[in-house]
Structure formats: structure tokens, C-alpha cells
C-alpha positions as CSV (number, residue, x, y, z in Angstrom):
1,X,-12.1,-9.4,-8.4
2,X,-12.2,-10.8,-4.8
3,X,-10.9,-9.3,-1.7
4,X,-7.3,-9.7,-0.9
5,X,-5.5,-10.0,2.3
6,X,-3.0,-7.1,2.6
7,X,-0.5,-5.8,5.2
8,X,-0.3,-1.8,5.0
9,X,2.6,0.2,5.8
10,X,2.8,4.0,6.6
11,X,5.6,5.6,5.7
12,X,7.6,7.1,8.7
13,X,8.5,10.2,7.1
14,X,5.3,11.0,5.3
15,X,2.1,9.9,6.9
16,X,0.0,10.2,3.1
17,X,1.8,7.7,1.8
18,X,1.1,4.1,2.0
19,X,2.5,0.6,1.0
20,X,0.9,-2.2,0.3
21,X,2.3,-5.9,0.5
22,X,0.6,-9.6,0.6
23,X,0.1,-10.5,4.2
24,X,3.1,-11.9,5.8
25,X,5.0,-10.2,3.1
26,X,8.5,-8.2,5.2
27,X,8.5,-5.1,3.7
28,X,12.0,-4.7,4.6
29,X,12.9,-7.3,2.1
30,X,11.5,-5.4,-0.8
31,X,14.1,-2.9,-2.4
32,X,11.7,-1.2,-5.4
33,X,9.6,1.0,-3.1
34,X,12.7,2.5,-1.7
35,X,14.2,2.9,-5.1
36,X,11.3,4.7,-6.6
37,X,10.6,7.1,-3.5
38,X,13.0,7.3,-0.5
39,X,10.0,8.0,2.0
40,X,9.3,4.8,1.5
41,X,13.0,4.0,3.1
42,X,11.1,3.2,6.7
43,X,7.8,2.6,7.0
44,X,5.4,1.4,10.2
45,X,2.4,-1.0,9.8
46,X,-0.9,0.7,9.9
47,X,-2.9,-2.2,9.3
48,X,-2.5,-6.0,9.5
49,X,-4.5,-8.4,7.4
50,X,-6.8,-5.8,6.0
51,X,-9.6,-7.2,3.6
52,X,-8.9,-5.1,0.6
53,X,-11.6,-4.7,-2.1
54,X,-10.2,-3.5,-5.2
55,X,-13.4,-2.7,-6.3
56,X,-13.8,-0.4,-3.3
57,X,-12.5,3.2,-2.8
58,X,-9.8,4.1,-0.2
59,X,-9.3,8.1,0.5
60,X,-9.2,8.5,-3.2
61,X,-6.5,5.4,-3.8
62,X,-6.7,4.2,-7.2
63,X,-7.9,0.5,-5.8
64,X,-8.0,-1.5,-9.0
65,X,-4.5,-0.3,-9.9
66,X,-3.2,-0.9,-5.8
67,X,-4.6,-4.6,-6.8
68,X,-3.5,-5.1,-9.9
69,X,0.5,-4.1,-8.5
70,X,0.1,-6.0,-5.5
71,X,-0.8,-9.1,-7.9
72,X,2.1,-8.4,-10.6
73,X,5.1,-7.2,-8.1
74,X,3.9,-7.8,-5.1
75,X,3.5,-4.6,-3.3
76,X,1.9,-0.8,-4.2
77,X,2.8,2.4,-3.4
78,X,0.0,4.9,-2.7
79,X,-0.9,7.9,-1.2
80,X,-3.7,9.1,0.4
81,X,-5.5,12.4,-1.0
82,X,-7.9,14.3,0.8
83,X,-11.1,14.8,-0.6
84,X,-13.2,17.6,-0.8
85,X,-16.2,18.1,1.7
């Protein structure tokens, strides 16, 4: 797969969890991360116009599957786990 441009979003009330969203993509606009988990109801951008690799790992996001939602319904929810030292 090829990198993809992506805007990321940290939710306001729970700094794990993440959004992800085609850059230039409002995430205000989009009502299914909200319906699915409410702290996803505000969020705050955390990174704009990231290069994301889906082939990569992010703090033990699940990138293919981050890719693969991004490219079906245009955004992914996610949450960043800590790993173990």
C-alpha cells in the first residue's frame, strides 16, 4: 500500500483515542464516530497532513485496518495502547 495523507484528531475527553480522516476532511461533518463512541463527540487536531504508512506501526494501532477504514468510510477510530518496556 502507499502512504496516505491523513488529518488526526484527539479526542477532547480521552487523550488515547484518536481519529483519523482524509486531509481536508471536517471531522465535524462526520456523524458515525460520534455514534459509535461519544468521546469522539469533540475532538482537537493532533496532527495535520501526516504521512501515514499502513504498513507501519503506530503505538500499537492496528495500521492496515486504520487504512483500510479510512479508504472504505472515510475516517478510523483508534486508540493508542501503551506498550510494554
Amino acid at each position: 500500500m502507499t502512504l496516505m495523507t491523513v488529518d488526526l484528531y484527539q479526542s477532547a475527553s480521552n487523550a488515547d483515542k484518536f481519529l483519523a480522516v482524509p486531509a481536508g476532511v471536517d471531522p465535524s461533518a462526520l456523524m458515525g464516530p460520534m455514534t459509535f463512541d461519544k468521546d469522539y463527540a469533540q475532538v482537537v487536531r493532533y496532527r495535520e497532513a501526516f504521512e501515514f504508512d499502513p504498513a507501519e506501526s503506530y503505538a500499537g494501532a492496528n495500521a492496515a485496518k486504520i487504512a483500510a477504514d479510512i479508504l472504505t468510510i472515510k475516517w478510523a477510530m483508534y486508540e493508542r495502547s501503551s506498550e510494554p518496556s
